[in-house]
N, C-alpha and C positions, 0 to 999 in steps of 0.2 A: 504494500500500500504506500500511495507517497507520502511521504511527510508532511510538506506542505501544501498538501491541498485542500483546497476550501473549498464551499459551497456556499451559493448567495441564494438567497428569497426561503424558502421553501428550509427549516433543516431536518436534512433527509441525510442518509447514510447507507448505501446499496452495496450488496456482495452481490457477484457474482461472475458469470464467466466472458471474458472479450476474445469475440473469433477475429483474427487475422487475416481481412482478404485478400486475395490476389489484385496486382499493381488493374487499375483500370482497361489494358489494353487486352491483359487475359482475363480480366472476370468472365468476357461475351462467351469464352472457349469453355468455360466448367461450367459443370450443371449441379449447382445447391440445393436441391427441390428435394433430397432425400435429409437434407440437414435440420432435425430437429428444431423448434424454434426454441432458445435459450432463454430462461425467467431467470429474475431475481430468486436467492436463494430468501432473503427477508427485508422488508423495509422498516427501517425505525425513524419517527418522526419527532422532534423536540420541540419543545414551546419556545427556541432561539433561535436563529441561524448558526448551524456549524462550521467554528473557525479555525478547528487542527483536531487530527485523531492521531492516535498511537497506540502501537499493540505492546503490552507488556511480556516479557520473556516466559510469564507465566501461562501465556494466552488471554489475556482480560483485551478487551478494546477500551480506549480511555478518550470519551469524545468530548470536548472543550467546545460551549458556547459562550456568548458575550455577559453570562452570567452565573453561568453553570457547572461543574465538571460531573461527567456522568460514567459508569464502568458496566459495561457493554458483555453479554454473552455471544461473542462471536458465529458461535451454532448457530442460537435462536432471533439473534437482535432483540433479545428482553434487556431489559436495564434493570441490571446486578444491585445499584446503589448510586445515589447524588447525592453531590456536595453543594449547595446553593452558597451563594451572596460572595462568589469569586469573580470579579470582575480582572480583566486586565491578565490574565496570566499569560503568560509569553509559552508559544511554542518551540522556541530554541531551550527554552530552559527548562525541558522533560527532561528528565535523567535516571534511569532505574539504576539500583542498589543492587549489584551479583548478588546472587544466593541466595536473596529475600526477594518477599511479594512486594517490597516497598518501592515507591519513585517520588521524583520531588517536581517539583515546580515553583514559579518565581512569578511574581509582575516585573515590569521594567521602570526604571528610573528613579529619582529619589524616594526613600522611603519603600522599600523593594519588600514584599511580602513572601516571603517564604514558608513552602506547608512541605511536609513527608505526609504520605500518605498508605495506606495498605491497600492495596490493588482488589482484592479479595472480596474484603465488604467498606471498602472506602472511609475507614475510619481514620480522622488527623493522630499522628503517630507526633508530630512537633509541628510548632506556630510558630515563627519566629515574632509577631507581634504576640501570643501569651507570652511568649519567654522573654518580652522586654525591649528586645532589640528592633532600634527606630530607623535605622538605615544596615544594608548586607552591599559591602561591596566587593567579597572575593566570601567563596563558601567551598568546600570543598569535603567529600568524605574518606577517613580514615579506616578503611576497611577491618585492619587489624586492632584498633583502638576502641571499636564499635561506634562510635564517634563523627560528629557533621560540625568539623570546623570552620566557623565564621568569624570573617574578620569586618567588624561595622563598626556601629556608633549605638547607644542605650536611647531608649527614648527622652528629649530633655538633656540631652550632655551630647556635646560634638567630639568627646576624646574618643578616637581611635581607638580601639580596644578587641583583641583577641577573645572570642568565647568557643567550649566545647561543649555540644550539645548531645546528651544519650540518645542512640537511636530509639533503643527499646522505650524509653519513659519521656525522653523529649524533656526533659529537665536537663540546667544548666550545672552540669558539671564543674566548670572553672571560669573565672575569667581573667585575664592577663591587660594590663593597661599600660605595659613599660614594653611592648611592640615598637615605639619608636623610639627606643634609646633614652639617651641621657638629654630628653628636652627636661623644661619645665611644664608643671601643669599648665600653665596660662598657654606657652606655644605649643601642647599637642592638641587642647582645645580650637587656637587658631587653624591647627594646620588641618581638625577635622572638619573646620565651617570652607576652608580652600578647597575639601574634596569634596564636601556635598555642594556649593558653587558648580564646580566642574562637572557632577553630575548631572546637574541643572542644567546646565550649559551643553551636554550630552559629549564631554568629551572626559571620558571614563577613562579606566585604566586601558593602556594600550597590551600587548603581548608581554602576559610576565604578570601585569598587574602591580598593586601595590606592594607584594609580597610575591615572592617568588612561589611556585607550586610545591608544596611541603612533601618531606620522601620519608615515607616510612621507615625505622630502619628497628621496627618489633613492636610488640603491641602498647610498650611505653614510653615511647619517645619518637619524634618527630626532627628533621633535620630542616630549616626554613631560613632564607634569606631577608635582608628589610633592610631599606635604607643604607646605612655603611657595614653594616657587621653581616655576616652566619653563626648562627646559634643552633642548639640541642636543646630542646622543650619537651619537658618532660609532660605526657597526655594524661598519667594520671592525677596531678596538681598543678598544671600549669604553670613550673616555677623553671627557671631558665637550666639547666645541668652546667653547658659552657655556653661562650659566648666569644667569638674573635673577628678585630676589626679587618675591614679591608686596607692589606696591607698597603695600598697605595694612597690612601688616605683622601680621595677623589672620586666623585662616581658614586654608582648604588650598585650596591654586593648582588651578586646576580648567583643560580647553582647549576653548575654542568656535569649530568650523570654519562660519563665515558660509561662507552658501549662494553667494554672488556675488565670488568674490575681487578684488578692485582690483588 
């Protein structure tokens, strides 16, 4: 199924089978008259327009209207379970969880909503707005940690701030607020109202992001770049293990995993 396809007027959702004709000049030469006429296997119809579907690794279909999220029996087109009063959620930012029925999803731009969900019978597994947090501008999950690291801002406070969030309970684990070093509080609160600006502005973090992509390296400790330094953070207190600058003392510490480890 594609990704990004939508449907306008009507939201409808069809399975079934597309015959491939022959180029215009030989259709005249074949004779289709023994060819079955092909139906729809189901039609399911929703009280929105549908504006992205996706099939979960589990098999669920997970169809998205401009207010909706709905999880779909693929066989039947019966609807499994909805999620109401989600507007905005981005279909670039589906992303299912290996090995669990869980996947998440995101709105775009300031003030980003972040949900996990269970595919299954669509229950919220974590909110990023229950759990507090007012802006997500880098989120990422720690498979070995059980763990959905995000890096935002709290509602009401613009510092920058590290949080780990349980998959399983969707409770706030830890939170880390020395991510940007050795500022003062006055300028980490500054430098979080220059990223939500920026967001506003829609020029986001580019490749990399604000924090480099964090590397597992066992199920208690994480290895993650920021600003001048790399560090070792431990996932299950959030407290730094090491910490070392960029030796050139210029620039923003970046991480490169060589293909061949020694």
């Amino acid at each position: 199924m594609r990704q990004n396809r939508r449907f306008r007027g009507m939201g409808l959702v069809v399975i079934g089978l597309l015959i491939v004709l022959a180029p215009a000049a030989e259709a005249s030469k074949q004779d289709y008259s023994g060819i079955a006429t092909v139906t729809a296997a189901w039609t399911a119809r929703f009280e929105q327009p549908v504006q992205w579907e996706r099939v979960t690794p589990m098999g669920q279909l997970v169809v998205a209207t401009n207010c909706c999220l709905y999880g779909v029996d693929p066989s039947t087109g019966s609807v499994l379970w909805k999620r109401a009063g989600l507007t905005g959620l981005s279909d670039h930012s589906f992303e299912t969880i290996p090995g669990t029925p869980l996947f998440m999803v995101s709105t775009d731009g300031v003030n980003d909503h972040t949900l996990v969900l269970d595919s299954t019978d669509g229950h919220v597994v974590f909110d990023s707005k229950v759990a507090g947090i007012g802006n997500i501008l880098e989120r990422v999950v720690l498979f070995e940690s059980g763990g959905l690291l995000i890096l935002g801002q709290e509602k009401g406070d613009p510092t920058i701030k590290l949080f780990l969030a349980e998959m399983t309970t969707g409770t706030i684990r830890w939170t880390n607020d020395e991510i940007l070093g050795e500022m003062s509080s006055g300028m980490k609160k500054f430098a979080g109202l220059l990223v939500k600006l920026a967001d506003a502005a829609g020029e986001g973090p580019g490749d990399g992001g604000y924090v480099g992509r964090p590397l597992e390296i066992g199920p208690d400790a994480v290895v993650m770049a920021s600003g001048d330094s790399i560090f070792n953070l431990s996932t299950d207190s959030g407290k730094f293990l090491w910490r070392v600058q960029n030796r050139d003392g210029e620039g923003s510490a970046r991480l490169f995993r060589t293909p061949h480890l020694p």
